[in-house]
KEFI-741713 format. One line per field, with one value per residue: x negated, y, z of N, C-alpha, C, O, CB in turn; residue in one letter; residue number from 1. Coordinates in steps of 0.2 Angstrom, whole numbers. Glycine has a CB too. Example, Ala and Ser with C-alpha at 12.3 -4.5 7.8 and 13.67 -1.06 7.14 Angstrom:
n_px <- c(-66:-64)
n_py <- c(-28:-11)
n_pz <- c(39:35)
ca_px <- c(-62:-68)
ca_py <- c(-22:-5)
ca_pz <- c(39:36)
c_px <- c(-66:-64)
c_py <- c(-16:0)
c_pz <- c(39:39)
o_px <- c(-71:-67)
o_py <- c(-17:6)
o_pz <- c(42:40)
cb_px <- c(-57:-70)
cb_py <- c(-22:-3)
cb_pz <- c(45:29)
rest <- c(A:S)
nr <- c(1:2)
This chain:
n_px <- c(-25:-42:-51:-66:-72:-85:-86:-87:-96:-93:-96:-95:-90:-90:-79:-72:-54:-45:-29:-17:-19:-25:-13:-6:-14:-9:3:4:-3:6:17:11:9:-5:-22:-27:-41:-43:-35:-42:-55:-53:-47:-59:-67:-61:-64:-78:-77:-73:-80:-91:-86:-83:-94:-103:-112:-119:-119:-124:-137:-144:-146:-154:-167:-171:-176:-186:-194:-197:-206:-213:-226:-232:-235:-245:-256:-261:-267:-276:-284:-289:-296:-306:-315)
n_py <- c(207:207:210:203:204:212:230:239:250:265:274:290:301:307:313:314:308:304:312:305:294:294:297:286:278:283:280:265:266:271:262:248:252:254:262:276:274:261:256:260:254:241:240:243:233:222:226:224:210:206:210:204:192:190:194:185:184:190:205:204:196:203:216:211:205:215:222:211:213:226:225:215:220:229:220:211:222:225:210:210:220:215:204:212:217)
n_pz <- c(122:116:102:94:86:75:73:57:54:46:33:26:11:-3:-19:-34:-40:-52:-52:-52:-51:-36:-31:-32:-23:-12:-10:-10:0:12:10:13:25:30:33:21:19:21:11:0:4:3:-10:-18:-15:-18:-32:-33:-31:-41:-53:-50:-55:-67:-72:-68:-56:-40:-32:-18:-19:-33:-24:-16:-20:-27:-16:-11:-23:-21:-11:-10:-19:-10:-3:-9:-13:3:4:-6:-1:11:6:-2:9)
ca_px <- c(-31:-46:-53:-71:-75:-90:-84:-93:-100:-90:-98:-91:-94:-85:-80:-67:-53:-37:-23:-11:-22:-25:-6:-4:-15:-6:9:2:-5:10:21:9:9:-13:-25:-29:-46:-42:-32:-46:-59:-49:-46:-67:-70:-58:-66:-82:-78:-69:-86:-96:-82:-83:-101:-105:-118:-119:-121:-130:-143:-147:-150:-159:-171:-171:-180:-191:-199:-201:-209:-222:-233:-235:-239:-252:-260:-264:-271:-280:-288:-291:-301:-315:-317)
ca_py <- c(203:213:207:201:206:218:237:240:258:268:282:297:301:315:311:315:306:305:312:301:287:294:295:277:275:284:276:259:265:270:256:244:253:254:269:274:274:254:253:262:251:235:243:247:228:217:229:222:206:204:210:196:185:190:194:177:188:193:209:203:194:208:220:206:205:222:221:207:215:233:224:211:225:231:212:212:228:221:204:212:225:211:200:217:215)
ca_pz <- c(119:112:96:96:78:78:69:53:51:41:29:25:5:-8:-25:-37:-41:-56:-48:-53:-44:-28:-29:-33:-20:-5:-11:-7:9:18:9:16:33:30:31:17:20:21:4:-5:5:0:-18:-21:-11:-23:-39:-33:-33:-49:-59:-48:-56:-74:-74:-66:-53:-35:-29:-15:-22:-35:-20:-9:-25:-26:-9:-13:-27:-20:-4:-14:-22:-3:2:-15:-8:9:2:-10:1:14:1:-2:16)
c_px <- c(-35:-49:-60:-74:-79:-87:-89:-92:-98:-94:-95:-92:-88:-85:-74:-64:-49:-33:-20:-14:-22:-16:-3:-6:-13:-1:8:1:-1:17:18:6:-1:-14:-26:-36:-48:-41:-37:-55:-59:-49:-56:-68:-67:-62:-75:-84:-77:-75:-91:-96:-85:-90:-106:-113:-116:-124:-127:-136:-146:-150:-154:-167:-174:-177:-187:-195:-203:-205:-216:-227:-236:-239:-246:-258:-264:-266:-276:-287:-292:-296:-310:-316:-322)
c_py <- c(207:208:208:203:214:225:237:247:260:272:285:299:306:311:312:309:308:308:307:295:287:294:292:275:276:281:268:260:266:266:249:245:253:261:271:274:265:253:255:258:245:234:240:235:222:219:224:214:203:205:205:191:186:193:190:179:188:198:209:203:200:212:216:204:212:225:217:211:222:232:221:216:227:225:210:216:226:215:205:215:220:206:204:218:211)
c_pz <- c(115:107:96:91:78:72:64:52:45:39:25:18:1:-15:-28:-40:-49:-49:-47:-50:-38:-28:-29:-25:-11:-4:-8:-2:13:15:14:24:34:30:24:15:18:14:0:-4:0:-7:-22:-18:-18:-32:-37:-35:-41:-53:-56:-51:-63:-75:-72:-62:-45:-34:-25:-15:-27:-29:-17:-16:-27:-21:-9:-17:-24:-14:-6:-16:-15:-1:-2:-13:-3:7:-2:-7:6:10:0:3:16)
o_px <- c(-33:-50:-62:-80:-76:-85:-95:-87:-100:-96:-92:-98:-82:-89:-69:-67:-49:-33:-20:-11:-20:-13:3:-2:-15:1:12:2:-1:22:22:3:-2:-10:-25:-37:-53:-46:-37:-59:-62:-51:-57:-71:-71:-63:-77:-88:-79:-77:-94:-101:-90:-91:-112:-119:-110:-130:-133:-140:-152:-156:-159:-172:-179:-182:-192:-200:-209:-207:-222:-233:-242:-244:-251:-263:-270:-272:-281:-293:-298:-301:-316:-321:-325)
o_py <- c(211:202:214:205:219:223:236:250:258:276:282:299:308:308:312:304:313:306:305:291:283:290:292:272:272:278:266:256:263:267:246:242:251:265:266:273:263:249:251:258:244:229:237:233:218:215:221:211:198:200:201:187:183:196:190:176:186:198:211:207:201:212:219:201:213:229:220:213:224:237:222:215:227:225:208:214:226:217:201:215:222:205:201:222:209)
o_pz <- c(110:108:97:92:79:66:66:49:39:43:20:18:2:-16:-24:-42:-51:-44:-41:-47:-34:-24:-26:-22:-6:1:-4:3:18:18:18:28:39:29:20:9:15:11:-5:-8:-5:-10:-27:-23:-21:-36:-41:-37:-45:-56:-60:-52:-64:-80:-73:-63:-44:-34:-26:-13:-26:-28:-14:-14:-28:-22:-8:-14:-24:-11:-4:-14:-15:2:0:-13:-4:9:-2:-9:7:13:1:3:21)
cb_px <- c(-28:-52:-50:-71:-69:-101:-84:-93:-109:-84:-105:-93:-96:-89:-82:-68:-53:-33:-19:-8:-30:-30:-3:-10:-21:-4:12:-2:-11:12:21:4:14:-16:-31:-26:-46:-35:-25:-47:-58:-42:-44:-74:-65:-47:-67:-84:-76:-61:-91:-95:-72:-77:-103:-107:-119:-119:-118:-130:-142:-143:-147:-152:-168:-163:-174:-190:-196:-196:-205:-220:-231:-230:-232:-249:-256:-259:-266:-275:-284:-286:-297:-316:-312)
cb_py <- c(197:218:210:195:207:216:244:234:258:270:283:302:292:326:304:320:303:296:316:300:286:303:296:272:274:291:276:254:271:278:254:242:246:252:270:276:277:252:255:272:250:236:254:257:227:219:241:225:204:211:217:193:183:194:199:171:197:189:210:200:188:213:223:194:201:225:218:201:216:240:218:206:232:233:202:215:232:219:198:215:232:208:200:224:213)
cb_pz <- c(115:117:90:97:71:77:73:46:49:42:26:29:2:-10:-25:-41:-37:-60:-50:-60:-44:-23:-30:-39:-23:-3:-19:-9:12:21:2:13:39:23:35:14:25:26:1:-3:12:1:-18:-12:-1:-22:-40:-29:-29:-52:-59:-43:-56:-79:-73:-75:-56:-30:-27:-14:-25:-39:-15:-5:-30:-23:-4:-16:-34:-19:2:-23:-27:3:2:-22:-4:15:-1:-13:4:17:-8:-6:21)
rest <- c(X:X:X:X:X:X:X:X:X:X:X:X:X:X:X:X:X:X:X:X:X:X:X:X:X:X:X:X:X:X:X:X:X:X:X:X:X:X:X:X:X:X:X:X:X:X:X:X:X:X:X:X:X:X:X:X:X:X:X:X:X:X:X:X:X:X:X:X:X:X:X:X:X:X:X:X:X:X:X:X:X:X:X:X:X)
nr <- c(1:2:3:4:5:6:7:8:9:10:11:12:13:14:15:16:17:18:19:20:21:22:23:24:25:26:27:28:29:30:31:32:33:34:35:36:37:38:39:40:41:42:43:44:45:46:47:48:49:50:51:52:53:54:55:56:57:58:59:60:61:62:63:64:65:66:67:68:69:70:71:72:73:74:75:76:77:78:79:80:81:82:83:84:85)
């Protein structure tokens, strides 16, 4: 049975960690039989929500507003320039 769930695009990225963390965090990867690419996914995925919780926010919506605003001054532009026509 093949699984229908579309692959999400992984990227590739550098960054330093603590030692003693990445060593924590191989230790859960091959306890829990996970990549660790997975448990560090997992790790970063659960940190995100947790600030959502106690900062009473979504991510999402900051970026999706993020988006709005840096698009409206373009849509102001064009309506604008269409009026001295």
């Amino acid at each position: 049975m093949e699984s229908k769930t579309p692959k999400t695009e992984l990227v590739r990225f550098t960054t330093l960690i603590n030692p003693t963390i990445l060593s924590n965090i191989k230790l859960i990867s091959y306890f829990t039989n996970k990549k660790l690419y997975e448990v560090i996914n997992q790790s970063i995925d659960n940190f995100v929500s947790e600030f959502e919780t106690k900062n009473n926010t979504s991510i999402k919506s900051i970026i999706n507003l993020q988006h709005k605003l840096s698009n409206n001054p373009n849509e102001e532009v064009v309506e604008k320039n269409k009026d001295k026509k």
